[in-house]
C-alpha atoms as a printed R data frame, in Angstrom:
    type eleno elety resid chain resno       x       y       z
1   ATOM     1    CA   UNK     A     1 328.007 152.511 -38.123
2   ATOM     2    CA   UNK     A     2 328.429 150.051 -35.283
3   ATOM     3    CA   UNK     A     3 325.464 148.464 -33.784
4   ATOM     4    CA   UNK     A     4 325.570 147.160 -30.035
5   ATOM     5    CA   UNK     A     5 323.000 145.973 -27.863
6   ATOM     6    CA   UNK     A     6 323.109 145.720 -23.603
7   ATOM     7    CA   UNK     A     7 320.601 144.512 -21.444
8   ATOM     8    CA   UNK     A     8 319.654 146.068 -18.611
9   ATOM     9    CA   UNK     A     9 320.012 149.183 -19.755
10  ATOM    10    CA   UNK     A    10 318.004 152.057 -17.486
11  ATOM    11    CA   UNK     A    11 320.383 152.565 -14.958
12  ATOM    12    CA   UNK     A    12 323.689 152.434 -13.187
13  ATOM    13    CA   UNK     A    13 326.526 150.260 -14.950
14  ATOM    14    CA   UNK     A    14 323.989 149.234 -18.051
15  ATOM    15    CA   UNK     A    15 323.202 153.223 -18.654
16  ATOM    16    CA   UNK     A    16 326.796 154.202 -18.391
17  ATOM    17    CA   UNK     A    17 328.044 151.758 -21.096
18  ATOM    18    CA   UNK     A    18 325.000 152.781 -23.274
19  ATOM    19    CA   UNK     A    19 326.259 156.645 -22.688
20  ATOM    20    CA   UNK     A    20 329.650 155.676 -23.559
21  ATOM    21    CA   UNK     A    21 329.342 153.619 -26.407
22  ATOM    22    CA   UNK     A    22 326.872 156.296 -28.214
23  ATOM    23    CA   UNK     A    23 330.146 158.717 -27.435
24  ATOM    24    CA   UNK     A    24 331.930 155.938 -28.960
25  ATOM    25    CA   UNK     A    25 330.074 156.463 -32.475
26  ATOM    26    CA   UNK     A    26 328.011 153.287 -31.911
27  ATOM    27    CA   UNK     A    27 324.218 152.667 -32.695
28  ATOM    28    CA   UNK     A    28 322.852 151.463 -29.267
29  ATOM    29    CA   UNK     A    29 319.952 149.414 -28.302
30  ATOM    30    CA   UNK     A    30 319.373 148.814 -24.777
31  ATOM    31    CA   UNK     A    31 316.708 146.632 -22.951
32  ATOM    32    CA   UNK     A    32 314.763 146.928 -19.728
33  ATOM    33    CA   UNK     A    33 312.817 144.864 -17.996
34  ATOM    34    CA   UNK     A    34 310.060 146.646 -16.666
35  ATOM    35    CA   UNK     A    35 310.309 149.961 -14.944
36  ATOM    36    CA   UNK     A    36 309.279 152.430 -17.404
37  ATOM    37    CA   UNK     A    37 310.127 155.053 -15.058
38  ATOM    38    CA   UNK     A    38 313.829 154.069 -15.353
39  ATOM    39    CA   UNK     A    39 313.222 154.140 -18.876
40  ATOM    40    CA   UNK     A    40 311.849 157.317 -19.801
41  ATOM    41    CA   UNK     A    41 314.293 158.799 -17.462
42  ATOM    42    CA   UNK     A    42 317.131 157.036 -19.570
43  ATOM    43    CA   UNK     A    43 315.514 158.119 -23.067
44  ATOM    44    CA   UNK     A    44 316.047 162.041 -21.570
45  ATOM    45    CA   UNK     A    45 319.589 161.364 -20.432
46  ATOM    46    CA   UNK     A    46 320.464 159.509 -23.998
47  ATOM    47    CA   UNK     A    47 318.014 160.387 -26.527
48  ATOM    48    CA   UNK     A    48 320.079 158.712 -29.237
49  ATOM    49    CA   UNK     A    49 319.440 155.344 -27.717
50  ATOM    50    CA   UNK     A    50 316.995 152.766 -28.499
51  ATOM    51    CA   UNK     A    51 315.279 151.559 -25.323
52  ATOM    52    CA   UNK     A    52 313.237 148.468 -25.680
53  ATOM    53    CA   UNK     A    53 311.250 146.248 -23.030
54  ATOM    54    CA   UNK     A    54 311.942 142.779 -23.343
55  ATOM    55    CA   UNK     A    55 312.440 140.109 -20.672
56  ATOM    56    CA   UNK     A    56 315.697 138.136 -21.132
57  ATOM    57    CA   UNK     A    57 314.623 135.100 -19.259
58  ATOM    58    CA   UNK     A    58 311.753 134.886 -22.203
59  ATOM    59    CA   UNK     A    59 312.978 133.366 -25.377
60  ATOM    60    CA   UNK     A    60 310.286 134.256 -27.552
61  ATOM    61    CA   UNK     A    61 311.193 137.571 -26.487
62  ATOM    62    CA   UNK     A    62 314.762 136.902 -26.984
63  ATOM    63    CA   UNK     A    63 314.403 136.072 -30.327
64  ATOM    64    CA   UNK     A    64 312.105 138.406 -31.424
65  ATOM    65    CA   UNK     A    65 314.504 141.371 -30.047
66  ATOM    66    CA   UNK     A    66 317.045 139.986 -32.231
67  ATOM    67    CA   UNK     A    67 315.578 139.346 -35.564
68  ATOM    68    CA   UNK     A    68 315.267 143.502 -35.644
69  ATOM    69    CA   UNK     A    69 319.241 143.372 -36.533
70  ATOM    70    CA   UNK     A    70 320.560 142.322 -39.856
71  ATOM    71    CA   UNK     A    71 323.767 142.531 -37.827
72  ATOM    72    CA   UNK     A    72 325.781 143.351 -34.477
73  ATOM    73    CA   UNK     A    73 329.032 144.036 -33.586
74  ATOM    74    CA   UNK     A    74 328.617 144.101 -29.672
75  ATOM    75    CA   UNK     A    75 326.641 142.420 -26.665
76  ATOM    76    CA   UNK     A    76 327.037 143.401 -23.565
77  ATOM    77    CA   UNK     A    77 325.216 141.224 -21.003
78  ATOM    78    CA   UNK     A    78 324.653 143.223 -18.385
79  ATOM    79    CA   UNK     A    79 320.765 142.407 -17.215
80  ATOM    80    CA   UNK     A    80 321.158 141.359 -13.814
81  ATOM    81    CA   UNK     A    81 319.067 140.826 -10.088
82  ATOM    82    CA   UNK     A    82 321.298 140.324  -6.711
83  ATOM    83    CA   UNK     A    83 320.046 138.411  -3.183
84  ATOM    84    CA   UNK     A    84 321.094 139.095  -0.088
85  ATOM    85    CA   UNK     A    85 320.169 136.444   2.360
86  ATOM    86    CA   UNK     A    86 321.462 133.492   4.357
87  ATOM    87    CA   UNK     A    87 321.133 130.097   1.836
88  ATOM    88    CA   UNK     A    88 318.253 128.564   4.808
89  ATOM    89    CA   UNK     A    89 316.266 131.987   4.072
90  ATOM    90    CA   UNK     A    90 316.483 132.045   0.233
91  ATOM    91    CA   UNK     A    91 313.571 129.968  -1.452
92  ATOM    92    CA   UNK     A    92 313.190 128.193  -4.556
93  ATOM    93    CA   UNK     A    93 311.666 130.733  -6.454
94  ATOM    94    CA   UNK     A    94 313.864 133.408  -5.521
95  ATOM    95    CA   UNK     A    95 316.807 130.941  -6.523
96  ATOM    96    CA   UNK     A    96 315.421 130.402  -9.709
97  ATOM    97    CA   UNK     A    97 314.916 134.375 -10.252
98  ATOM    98    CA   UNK     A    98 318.392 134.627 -10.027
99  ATOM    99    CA   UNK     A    99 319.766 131.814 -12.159
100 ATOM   100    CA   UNK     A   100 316.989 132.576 -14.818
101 ATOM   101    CA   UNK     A   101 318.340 136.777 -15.316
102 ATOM   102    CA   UNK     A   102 321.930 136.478 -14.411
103 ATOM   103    CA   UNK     A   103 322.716 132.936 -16.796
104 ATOM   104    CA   UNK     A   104 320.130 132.053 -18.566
105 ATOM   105    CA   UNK     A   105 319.513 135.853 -19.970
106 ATOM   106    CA   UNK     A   106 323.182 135.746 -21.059
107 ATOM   107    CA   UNK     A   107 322.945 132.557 -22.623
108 ATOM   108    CA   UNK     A   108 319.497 132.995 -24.690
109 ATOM   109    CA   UNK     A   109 321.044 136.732 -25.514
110 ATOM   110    CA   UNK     A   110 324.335 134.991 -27.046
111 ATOM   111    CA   UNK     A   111 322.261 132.173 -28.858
112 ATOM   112    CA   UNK     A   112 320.431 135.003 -30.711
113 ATOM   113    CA   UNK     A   113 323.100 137.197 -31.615
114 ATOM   114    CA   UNK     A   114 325.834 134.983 -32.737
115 ATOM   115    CA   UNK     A   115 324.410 134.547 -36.150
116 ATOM   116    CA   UNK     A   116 324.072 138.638 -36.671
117 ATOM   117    CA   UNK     A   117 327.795 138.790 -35.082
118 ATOM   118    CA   UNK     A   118 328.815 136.592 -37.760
119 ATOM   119    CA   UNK     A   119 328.299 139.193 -40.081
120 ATOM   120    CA   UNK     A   120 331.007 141.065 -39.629
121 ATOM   121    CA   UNK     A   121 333.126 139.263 -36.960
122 ATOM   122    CA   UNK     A   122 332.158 140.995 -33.258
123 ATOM   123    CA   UNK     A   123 332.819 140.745 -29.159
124 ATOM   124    CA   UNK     A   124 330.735 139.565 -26.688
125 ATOM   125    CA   UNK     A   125 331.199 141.133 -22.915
126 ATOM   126    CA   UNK     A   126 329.710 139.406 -19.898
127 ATOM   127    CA   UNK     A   127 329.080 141.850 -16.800
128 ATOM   128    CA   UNK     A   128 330.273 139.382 -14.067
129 ATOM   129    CA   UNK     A   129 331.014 139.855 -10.200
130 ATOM   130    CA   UNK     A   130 334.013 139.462  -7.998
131 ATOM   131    CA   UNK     A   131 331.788 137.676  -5.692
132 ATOM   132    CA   UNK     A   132 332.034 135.071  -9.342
133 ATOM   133    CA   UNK     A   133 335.412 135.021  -8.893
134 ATOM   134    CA   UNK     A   134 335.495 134.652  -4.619
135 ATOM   135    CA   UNK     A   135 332.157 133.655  -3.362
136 ATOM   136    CA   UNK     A   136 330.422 135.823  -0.691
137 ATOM   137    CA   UNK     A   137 328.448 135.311   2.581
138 ATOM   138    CA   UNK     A   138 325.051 135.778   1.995
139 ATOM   139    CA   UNK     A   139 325.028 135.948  -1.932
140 ATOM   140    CA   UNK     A   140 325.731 132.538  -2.681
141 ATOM   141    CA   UNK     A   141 322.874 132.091  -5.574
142 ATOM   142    CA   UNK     A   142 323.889 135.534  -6.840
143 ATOM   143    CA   UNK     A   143 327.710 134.414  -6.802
144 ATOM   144    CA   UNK     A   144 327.037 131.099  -8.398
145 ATOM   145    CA   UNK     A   145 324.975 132.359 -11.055
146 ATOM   146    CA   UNK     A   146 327.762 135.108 -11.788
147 ATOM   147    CA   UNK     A   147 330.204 131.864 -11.750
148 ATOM   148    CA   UNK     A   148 328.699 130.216 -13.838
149 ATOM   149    CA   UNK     A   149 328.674 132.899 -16.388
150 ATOM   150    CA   UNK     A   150 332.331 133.313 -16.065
151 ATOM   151    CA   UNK     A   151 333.047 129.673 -17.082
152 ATOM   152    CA   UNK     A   152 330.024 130.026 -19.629
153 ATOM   153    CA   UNK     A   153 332.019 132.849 -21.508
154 ATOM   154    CA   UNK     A   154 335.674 131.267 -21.423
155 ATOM   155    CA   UNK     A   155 333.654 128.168 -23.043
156 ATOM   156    CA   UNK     A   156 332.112 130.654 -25.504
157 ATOM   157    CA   UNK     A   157 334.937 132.293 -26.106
158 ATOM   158    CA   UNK     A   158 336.708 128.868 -27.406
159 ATOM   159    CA   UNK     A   159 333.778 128.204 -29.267
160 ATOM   160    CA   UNK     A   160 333.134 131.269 -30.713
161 ATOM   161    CA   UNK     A   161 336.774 132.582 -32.092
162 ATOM   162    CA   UNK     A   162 337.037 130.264 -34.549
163 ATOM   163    CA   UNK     A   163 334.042 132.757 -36.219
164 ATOM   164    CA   UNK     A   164 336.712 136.024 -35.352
165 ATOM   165    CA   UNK     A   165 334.108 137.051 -32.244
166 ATOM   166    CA   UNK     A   166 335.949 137.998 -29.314
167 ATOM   167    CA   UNK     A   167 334.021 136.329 -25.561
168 ATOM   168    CA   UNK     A   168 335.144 138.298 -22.068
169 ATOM   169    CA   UNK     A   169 334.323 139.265 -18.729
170 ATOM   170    CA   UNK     A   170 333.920 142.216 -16.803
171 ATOM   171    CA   UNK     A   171 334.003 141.631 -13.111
172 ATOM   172    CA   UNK     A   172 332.945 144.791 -11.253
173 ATOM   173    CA   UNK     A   173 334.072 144.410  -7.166
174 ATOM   174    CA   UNK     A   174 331.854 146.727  -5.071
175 ATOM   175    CA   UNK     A   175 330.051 149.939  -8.004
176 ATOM   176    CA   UNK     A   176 328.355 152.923  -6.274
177 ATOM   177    CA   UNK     A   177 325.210 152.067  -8.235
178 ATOM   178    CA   UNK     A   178 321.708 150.740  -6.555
179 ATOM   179    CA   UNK     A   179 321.997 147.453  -5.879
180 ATOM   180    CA   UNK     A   180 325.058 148.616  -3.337
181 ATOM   181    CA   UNK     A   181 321.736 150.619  -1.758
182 ATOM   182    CA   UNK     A   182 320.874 148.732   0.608
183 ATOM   183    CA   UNK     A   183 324.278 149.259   2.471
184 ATOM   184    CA   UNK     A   184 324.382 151.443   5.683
185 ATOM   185    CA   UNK     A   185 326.983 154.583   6.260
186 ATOM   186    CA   UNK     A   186 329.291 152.350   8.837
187 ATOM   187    CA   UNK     A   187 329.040 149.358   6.057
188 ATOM   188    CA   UNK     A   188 330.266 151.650   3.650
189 ATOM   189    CA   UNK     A   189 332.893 152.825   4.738
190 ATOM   190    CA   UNK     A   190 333.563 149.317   6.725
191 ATOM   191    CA   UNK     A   191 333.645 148.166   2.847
192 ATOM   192    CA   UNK     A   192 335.277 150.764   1.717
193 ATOM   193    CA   UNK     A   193 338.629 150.341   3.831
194 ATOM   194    CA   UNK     A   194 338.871 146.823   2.349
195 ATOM   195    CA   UNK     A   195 339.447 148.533  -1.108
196 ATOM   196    CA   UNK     A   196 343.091 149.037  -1.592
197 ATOM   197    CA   UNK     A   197 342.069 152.347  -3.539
198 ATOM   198    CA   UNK     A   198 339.618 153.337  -0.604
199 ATOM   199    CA   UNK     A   199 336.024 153.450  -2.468
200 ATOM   200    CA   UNK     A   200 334.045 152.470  -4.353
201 ATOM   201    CA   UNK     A   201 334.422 152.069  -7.981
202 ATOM   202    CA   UNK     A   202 331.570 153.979 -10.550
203 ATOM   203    CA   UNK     A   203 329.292 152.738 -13.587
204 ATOM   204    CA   UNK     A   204 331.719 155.044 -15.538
205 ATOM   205    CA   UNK     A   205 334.478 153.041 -14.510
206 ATOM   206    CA   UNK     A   206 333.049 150.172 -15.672
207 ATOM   207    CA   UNK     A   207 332.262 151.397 -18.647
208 ATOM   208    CA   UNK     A   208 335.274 152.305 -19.780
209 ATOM   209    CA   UNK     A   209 336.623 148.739 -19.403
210 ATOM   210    CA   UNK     A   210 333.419 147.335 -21.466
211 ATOM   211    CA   UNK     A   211 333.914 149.639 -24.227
212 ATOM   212    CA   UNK     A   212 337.880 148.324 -23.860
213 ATOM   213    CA   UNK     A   213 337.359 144.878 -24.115
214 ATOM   214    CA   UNK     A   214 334.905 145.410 -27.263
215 ATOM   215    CA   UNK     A   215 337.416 146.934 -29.502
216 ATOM   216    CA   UNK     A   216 340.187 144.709 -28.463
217 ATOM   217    CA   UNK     A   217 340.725 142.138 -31.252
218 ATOM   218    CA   UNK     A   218 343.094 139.752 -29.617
219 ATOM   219    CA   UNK     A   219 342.212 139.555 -26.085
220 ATOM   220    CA   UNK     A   220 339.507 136.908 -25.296
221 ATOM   221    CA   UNK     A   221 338.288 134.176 -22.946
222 ATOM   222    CA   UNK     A   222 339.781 136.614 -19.690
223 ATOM   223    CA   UNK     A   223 338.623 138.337 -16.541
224 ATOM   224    CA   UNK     A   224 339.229 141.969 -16.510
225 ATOM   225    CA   UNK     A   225 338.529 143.050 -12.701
226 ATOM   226    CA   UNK     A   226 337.102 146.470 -12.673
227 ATOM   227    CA   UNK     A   227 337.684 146.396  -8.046
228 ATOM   228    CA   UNK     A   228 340.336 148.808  -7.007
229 ATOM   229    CA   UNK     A   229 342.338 146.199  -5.740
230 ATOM   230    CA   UNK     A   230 339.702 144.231  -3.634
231 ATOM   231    CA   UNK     A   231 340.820 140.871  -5.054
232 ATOM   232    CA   UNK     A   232 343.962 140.939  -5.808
């Protein structure tokens, strides 16, 4: 059997790809950061998954998470904290929040797991943003730190295939999930008429391109936009 672990796990795009690779016959372990509430409400939904607390910005914690596999065959980096605010507002703690979860959790998660991907030769998926790919008022820390993990897995992916382990990007545009909660009705649908499909896009949706670019052997170092259209 396939294993795969994904970070941030709990909730919204992290529990959908944890329900859909467990449909996909794969052993999953999925992380959380600290809500156990979240938690035990994800153990009910997927009792076949493995949830485990475990800070990503902590590399002892990092390291000890991954010395439970022999092997892997899929990471999905998905552990991940937005900020809304104008760049005067936002200080250096709250900068360094966002940098630490969003890159540095990706990159201490891919140190660890490249030797059990070795094993048997395995993919590597990156949960970007489109605001990565386009920038966006008021979220520039949370766009440069998804940035910078776009050009952190083309790099890896160079590195890596070499070693037959496939490096890519998912890019969700705007996900009805909880960080989106914050938005009023009228910036909804404001939002929402920028889409050139007309709404928003689901964890589900998002999913299903994960689980895509894990099984696909010769497709690496790339972008795949999961944003009905918003950047085109």
């Amino acid at each position: 059997m396939k294993r795969a672990l994904v970070t941030g796990g709990t909730r919204g795009i992290g529990l959908a790809v944890c329900k859909k690779l467990a449909e996909d016959g794969y052993a999953v372990t999925a992380t959380y950061s600290a809500s156990e509430e979240d938690a035990a409400r994800a153990r009910d939904m997927l009792p076949a998954v493995e949830f485990l607390r475990a800070d990503v910005r902590d590399e002892g914690e990092v390291k000890a998470l991954f010395e439970r596999f022999s092997s892997l065959d899929a990471l999905v980096n998905n552990a991940g904290v937005a900020l809304f605010k104008q760049v005067q507002d936002i200080s250096g703690e709250e900068y360094a929040r966002v940098m630490d979860v969003n890159m540095r959790g990706a990159f201490l998660c891919a140190k660890y797991a490249v030797k059990k991907l070795l094993v048997r030769g395995g993919a590597v998926v990156n949960i970007a943003s489109v605001w990565g790919e386009c920038g966006a008022s008021c979220e520039s820390v949370y766009a440069a730190s998804k940035g910078a993990l776009i050009a952190f897995s083309k790099s890896l992916a160079k590195e890596l295939a070499p070693a037959g382990i496939t490096v890519n990007c998912v890019s969700p545009g705007v996900i009805d999930t909880a960080m989106n909660a914050r938005l009023s009705a009228e910036e909804r649908r404001a939002l929402g008429e920028d889409i050139p499909l007309g709404r928003f896009g689901t964890p589900e949706e998002v999913a299903e391109a994960v689980c895509f670019l894990l099984s696909a052997r010769y497709i690496t170092g790339q972008i795949l936009g999961v944003n009905g259209g918003f950047l085109i």
